[in-house]
mmCIF file of the N, C-alpha and C atoms, coordinates in Angstrom:
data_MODEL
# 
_entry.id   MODEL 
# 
loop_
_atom_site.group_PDB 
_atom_site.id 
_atom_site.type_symbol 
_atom_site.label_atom_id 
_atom_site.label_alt_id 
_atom_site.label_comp_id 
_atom_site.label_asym_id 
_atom_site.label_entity_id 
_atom_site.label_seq_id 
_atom_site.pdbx_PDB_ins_code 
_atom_site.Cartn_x 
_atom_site.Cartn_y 
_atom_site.Cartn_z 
_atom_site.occupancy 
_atom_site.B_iso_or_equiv 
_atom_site.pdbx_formal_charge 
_atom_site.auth_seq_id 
_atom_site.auth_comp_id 
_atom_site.auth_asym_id 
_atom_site.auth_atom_id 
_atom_site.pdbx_PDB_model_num 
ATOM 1   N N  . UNK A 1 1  ? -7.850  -44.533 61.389 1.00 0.00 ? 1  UNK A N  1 
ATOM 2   C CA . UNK A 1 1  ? -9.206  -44.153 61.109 1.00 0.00 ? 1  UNK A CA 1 
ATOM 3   C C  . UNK A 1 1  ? -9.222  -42.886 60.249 1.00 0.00 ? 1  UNK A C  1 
ATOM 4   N N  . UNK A 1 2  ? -8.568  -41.840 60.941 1.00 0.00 ? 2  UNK A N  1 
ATOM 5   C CA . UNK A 1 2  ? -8.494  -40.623 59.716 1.00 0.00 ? 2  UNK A CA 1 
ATOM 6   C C  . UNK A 1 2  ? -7.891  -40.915 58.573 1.00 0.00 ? 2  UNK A C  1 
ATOM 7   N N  . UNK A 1 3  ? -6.883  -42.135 58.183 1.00 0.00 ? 3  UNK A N  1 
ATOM 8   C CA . UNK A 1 3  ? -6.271  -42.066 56.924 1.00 0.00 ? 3  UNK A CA 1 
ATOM 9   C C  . UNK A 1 3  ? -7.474  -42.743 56.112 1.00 0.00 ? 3  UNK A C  1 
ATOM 10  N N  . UNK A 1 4  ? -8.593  -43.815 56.757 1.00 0.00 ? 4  UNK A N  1 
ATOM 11  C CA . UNK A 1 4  ? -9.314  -44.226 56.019 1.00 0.00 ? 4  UNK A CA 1 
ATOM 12  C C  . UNK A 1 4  ? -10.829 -43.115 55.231 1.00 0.00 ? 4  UNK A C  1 
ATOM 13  N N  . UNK A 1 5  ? -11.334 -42.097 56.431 1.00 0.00 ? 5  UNK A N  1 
ATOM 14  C CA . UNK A 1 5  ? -11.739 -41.314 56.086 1.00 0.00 ? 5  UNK A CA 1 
ATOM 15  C C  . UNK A 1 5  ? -11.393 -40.323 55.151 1.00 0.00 ? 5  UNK A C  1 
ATOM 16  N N  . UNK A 1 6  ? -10.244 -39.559 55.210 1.00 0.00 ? 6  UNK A N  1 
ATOM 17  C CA . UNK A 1 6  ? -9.383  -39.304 54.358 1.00 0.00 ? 6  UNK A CA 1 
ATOM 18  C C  . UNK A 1 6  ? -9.855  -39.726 52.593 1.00 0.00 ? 6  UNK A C  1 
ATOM 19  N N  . UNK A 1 7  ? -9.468  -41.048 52.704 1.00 0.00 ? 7  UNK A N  1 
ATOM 20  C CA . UNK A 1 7  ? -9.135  -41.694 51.522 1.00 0.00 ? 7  UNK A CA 1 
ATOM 21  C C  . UNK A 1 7  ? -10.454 -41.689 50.849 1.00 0.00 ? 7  UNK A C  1 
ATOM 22  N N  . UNK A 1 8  ? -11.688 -41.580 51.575 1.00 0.00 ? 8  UNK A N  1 
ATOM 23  C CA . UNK A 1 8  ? -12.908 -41.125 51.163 1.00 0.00 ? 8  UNK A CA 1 
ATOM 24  C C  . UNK A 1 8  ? -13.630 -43.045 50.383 1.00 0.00 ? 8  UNK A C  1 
ATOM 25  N N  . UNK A 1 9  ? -12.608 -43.897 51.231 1.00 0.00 ? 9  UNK A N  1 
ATOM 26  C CA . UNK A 1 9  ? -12.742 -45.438 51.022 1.00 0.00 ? 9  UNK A CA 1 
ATOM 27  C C  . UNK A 1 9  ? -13.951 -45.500 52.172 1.00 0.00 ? 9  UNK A C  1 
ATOM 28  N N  . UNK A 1 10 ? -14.573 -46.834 51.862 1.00 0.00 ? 10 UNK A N  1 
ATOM 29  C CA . UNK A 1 10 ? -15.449 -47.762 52.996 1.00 0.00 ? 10 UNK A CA 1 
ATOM 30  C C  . UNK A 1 10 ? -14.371 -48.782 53.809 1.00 0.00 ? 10 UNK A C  1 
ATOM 31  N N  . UNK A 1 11 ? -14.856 -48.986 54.875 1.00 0.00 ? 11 UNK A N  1 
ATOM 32  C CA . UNK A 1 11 ? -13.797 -50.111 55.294 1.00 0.00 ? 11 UNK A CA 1 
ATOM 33  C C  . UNK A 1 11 ? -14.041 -50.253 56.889 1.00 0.00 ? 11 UNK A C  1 
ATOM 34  N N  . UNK A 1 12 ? -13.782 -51.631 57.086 1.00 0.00 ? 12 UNK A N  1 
ATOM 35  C CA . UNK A 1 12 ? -13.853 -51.672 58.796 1.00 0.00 ? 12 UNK A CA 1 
ATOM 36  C C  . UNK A 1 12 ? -12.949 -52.106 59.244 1.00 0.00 ? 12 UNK A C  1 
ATOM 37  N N  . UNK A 1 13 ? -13.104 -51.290 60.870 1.00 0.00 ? 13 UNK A N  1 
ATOM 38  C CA . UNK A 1 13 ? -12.257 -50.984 61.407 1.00 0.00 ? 13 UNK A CA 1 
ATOM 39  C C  . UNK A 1 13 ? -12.364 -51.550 63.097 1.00 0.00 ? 13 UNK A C  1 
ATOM 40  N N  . UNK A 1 14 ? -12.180 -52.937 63.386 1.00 0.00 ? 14 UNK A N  1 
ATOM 41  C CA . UNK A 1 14 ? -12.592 -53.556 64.685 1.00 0.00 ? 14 UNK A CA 1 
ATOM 42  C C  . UNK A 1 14 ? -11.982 -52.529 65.696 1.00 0.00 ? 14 UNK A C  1 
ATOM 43  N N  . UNK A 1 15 ? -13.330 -52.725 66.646 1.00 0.00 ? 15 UNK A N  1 
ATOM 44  C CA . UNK A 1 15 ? -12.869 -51.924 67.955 1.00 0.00 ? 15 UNK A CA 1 
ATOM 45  C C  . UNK A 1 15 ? -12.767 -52.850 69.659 1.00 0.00 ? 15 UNK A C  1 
ATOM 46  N N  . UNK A 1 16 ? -12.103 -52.812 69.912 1.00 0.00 ? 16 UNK A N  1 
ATOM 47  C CA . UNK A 1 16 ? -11.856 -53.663 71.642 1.00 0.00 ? 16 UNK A CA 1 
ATOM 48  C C  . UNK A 1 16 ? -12.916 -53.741 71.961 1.00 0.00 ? 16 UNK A C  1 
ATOM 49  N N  . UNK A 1 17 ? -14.197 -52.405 71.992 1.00 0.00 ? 17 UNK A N  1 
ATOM 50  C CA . UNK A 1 17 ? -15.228 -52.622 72.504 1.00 0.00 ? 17 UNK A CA 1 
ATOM 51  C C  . UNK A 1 17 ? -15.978 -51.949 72.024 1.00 0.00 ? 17 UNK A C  1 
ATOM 52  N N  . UNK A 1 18 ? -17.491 -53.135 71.787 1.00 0.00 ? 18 UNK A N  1 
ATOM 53  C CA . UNK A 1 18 ? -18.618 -52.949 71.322 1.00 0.00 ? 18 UNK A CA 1 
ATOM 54  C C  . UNK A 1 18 ? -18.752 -51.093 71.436 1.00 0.00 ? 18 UNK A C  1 
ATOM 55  N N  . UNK A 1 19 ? -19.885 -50.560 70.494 1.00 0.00 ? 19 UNK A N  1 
ATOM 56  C CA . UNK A 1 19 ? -19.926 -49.212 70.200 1.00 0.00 ? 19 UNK A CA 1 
ATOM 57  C C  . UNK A 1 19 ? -21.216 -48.878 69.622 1.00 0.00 ? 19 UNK A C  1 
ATOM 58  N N  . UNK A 1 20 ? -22.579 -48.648 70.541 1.00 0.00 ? 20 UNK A N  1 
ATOM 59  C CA . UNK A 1 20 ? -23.695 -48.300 70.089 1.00 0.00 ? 20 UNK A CA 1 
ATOM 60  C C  . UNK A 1 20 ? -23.467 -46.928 68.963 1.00 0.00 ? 20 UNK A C  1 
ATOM 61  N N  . UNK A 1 21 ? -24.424 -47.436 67.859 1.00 0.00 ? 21 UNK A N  1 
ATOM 62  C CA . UNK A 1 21 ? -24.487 -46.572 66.844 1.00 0.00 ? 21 UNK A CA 1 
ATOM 63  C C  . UNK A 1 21 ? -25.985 -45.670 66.441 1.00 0.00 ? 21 UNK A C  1 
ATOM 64  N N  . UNK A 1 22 ? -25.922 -44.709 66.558 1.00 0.00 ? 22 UNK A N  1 
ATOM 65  C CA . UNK A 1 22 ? -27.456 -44.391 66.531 1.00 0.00 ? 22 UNK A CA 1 
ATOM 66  C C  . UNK A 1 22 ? -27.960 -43.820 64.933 1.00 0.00 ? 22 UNK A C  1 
ATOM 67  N N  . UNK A 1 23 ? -28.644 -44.076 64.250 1.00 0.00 ? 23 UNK A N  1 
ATOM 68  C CA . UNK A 1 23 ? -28.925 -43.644 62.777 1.00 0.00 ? 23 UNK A CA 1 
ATOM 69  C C  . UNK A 1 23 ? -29.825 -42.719 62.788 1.00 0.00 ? 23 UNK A C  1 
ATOM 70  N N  . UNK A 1 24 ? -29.765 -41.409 62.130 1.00 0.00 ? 24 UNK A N  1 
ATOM 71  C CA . UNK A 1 24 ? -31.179 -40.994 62.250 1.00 0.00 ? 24 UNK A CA 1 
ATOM 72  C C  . UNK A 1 24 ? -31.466 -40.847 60.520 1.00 0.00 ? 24 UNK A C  1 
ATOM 73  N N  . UNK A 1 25 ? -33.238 -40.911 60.479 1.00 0.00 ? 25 UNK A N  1 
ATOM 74  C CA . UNK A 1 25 ? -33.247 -40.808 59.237 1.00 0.00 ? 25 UNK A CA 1 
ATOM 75  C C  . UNK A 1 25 ? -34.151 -39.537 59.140 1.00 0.00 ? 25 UNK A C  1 
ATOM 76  N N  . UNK A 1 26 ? -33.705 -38.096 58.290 1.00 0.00 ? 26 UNK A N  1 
ATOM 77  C CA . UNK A 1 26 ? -34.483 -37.427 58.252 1.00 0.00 ? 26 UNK A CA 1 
ATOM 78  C C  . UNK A 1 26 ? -34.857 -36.909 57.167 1.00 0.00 ? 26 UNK A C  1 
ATOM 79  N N  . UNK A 1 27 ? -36.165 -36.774 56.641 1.00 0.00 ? 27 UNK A N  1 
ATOM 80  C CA . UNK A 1 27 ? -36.823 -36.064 55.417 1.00 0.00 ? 27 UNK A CA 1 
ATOM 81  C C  . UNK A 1 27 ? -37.087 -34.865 55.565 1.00 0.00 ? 27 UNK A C  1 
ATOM 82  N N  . UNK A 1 28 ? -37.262 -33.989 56.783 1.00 0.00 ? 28 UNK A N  1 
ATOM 83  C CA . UNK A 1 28 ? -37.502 -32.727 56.661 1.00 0.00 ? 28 UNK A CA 1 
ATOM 84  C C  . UNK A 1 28 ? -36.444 -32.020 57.749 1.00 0.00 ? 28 UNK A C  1 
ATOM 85  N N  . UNK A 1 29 ? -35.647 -30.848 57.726 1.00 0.00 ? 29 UNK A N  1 
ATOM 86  C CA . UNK A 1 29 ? -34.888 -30.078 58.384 1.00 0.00 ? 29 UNK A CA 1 
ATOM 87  C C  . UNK A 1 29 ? -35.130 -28.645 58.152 1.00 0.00 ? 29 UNK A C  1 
ATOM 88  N N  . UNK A 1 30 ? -34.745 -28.024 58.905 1.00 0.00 ? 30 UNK A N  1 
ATOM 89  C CA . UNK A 1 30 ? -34.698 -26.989 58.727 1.00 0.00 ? 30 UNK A CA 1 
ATOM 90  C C  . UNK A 1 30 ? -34.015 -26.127 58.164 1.00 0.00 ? 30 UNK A C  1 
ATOM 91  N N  . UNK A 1 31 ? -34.492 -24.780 56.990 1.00 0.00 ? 31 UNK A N  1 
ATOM 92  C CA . UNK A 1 31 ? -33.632 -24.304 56.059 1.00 0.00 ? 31 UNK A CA 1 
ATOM 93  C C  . UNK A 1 31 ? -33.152 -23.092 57.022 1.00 0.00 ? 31 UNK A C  1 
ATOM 94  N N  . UNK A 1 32 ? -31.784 -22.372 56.111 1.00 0.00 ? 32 UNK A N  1 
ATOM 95  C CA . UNK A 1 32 ? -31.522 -21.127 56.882 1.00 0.00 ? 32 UNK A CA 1 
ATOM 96  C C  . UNK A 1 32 ? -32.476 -20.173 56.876 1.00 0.00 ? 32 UNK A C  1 
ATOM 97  N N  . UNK A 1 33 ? -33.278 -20.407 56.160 1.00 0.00 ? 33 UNK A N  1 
ATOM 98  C CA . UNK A 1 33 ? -34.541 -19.456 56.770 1.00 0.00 ? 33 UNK A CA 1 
ATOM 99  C C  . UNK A 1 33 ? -35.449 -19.598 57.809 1.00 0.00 ? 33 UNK A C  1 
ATOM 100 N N  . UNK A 1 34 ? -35.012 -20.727 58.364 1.00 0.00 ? 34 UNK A N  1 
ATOM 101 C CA . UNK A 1 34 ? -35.957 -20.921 59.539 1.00 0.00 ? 34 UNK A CA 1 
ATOM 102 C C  . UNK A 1 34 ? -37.479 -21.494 59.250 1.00 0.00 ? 34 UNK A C  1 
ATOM 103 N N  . UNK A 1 35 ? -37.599 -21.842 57.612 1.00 0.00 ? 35 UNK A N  1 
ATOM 104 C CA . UNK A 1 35 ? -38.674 -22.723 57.352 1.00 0.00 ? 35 UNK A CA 1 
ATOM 105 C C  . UNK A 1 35 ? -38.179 -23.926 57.160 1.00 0.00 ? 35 UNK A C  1 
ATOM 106 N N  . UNK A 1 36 ? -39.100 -25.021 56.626 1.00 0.00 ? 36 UNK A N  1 
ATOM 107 C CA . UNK A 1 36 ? -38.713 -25.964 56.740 1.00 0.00 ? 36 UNK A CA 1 
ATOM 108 C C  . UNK A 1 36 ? -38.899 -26.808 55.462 1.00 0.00 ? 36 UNK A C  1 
ATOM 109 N N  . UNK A 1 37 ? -37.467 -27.487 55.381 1.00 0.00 ? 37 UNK A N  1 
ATOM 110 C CA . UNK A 1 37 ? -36.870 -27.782 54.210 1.00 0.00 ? 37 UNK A CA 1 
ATOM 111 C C  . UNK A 1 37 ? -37.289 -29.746 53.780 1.00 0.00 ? 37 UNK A C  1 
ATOM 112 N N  . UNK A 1 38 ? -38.290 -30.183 53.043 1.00 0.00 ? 38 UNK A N  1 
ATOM 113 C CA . UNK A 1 38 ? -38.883 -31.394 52.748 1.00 0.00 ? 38 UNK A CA 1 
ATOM 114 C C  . UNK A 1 38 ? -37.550 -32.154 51.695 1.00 0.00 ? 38 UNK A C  1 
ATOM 115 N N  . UNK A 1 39 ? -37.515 -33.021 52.112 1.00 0.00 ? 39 UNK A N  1 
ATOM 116 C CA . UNK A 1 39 ? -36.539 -33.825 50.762 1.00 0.00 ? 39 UNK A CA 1 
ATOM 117 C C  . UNK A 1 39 ? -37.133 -35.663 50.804 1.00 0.00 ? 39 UNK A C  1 
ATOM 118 N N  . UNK A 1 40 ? -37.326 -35.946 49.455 1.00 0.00 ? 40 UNK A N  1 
ATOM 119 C CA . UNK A 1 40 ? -37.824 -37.264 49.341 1.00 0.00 ? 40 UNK A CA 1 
ATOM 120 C C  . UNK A 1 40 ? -37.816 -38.243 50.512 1.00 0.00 ? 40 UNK A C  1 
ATOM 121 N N  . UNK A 1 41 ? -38.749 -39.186 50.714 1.00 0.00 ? 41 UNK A N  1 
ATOM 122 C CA . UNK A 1 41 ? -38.586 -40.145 51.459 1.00 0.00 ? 41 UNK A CA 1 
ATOM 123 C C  . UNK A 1 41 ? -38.177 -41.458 50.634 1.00 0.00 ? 41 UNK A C  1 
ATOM 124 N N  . UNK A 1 42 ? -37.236 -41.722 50.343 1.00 0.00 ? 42 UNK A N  1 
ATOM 125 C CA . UNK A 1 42 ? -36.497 -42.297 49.571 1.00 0.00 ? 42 UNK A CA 1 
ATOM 126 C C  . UNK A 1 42 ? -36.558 -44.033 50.078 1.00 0.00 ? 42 UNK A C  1 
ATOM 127 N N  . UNK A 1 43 ? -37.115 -43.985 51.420 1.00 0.00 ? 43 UNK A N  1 
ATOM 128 C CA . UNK A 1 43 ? -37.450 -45.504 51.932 1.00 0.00 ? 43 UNK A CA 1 
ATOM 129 C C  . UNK A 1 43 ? -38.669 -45.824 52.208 1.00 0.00 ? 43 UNK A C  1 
ATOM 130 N N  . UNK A 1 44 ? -39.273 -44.660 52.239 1.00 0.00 ? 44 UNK A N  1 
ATOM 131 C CA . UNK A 1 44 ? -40.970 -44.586 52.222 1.00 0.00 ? 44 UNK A CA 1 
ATOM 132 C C  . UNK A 1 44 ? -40.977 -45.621 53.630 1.00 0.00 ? 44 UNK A C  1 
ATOM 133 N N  . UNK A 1 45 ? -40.612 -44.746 54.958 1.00 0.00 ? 45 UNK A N  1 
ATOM 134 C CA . UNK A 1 45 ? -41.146 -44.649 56.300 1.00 0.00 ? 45 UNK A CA 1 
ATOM 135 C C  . UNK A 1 45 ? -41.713 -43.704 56.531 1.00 0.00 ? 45 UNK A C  1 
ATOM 136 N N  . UNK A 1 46 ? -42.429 -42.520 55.688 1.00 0.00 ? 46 UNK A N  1 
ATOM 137 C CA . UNK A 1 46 ? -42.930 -41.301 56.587 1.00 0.00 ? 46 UNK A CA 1 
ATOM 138 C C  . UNK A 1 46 ? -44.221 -41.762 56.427 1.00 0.00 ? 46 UNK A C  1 
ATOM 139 N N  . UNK A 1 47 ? -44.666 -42.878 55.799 1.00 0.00 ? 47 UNK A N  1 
ATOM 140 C CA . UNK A 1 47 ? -46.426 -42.929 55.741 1.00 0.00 ? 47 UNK A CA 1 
ATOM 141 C C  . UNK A 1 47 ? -46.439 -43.965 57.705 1.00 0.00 ? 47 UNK A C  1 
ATOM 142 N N  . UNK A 1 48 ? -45.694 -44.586 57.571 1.00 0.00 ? 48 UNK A N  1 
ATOM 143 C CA . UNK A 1 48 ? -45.977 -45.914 58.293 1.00 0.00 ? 48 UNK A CA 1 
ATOM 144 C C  . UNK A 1 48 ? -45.676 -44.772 59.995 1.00 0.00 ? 48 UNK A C  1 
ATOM 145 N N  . UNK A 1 49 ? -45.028 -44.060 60.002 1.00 0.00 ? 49 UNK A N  1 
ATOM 146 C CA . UNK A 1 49 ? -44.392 -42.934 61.101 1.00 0.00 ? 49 UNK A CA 1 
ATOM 147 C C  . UNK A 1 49 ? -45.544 -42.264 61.545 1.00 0.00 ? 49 UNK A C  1 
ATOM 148 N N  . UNK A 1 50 ? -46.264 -41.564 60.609 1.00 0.00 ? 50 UNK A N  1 
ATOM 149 C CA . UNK A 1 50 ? -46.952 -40.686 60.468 1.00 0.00 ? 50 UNK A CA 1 
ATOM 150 C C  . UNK A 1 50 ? -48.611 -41.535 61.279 1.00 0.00 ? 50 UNK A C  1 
ATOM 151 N N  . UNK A 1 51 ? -48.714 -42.681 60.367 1.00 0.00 ? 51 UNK A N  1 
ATOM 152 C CA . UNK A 1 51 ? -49.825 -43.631 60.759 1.00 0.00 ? 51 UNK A CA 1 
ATOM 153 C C  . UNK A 1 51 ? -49.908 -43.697 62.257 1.00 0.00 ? 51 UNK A C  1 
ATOM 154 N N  . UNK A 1 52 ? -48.690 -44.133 62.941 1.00 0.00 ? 52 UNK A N  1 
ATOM 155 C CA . UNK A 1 52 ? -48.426 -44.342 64.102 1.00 0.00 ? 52 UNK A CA 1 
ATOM 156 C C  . UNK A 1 52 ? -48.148 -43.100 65.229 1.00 0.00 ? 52 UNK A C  1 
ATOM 157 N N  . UNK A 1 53 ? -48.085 -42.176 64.581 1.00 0.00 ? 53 UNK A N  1 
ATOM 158 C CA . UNK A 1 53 ? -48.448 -40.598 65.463 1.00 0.00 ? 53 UNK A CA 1 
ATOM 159 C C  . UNK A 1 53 ? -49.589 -40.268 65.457 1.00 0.00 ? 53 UNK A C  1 
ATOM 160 N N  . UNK A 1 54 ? -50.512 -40.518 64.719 1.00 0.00 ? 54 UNK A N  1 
ATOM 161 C CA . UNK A 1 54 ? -52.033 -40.148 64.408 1.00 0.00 ? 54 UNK A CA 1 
ATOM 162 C C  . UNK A 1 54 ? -52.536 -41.383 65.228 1.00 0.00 ? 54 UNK A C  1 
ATOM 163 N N  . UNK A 1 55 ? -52.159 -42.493 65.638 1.00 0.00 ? 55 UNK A N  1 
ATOM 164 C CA . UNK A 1 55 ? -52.776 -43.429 66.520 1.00 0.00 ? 55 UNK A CA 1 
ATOM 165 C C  . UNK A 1 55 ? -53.034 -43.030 68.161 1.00 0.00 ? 55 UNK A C  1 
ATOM 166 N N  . UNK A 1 56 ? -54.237 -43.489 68.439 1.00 0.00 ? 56 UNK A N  1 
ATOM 167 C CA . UNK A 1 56 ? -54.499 -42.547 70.013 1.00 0.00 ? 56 UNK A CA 1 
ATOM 168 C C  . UNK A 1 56 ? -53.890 -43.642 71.051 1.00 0.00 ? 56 UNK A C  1 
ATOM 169 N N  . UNK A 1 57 ? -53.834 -43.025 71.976 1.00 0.00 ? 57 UNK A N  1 
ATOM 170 C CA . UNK A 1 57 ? -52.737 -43.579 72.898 1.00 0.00 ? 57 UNK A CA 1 
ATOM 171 C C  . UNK A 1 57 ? -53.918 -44.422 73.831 1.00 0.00 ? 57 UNK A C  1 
ATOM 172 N N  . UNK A 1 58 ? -52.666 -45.614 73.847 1.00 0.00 ? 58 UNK A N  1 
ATOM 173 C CA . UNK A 1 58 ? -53.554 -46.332 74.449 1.00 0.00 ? 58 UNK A CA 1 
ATOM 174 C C  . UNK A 1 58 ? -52.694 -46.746 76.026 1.00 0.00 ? 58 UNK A C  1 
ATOM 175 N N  . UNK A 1 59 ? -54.180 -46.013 77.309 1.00 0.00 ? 59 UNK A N  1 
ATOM 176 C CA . UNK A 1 59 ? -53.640 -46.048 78.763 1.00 0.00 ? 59 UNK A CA 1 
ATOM 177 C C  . UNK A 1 59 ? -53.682 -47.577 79.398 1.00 0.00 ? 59 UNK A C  1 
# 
């Protein structure tokens, strides 16, 4: 695994056992200034995200 990382190649690598993978996708982080740092939404999920936080909760 490190020689493939390394090599700065793509490639798979079967494992004995299954291995949840978690993705996160983020457009905004935080800069070393402690404000906060925006970068494109390049898949255009922050409208559909956003829609669905502004939706009132339903009891």
């Amino acid at each position: 695994m490190r020689r493939l990382i390394e090599a700065g190649r793509t490639g798979n690598v079967p494992l004995a056992q299954r291995m949840p993978v978690i993705l996160h996708y983020w457009t905004v982080h935080p800069a070393e200034d402690g404000e906060l740092a925006f970068r494109p939404d390049i898949y255009q999920r922050d409208d559909v995200l956003l829609r669905e936080l502004d939706r009132p909760l339903a009891l």
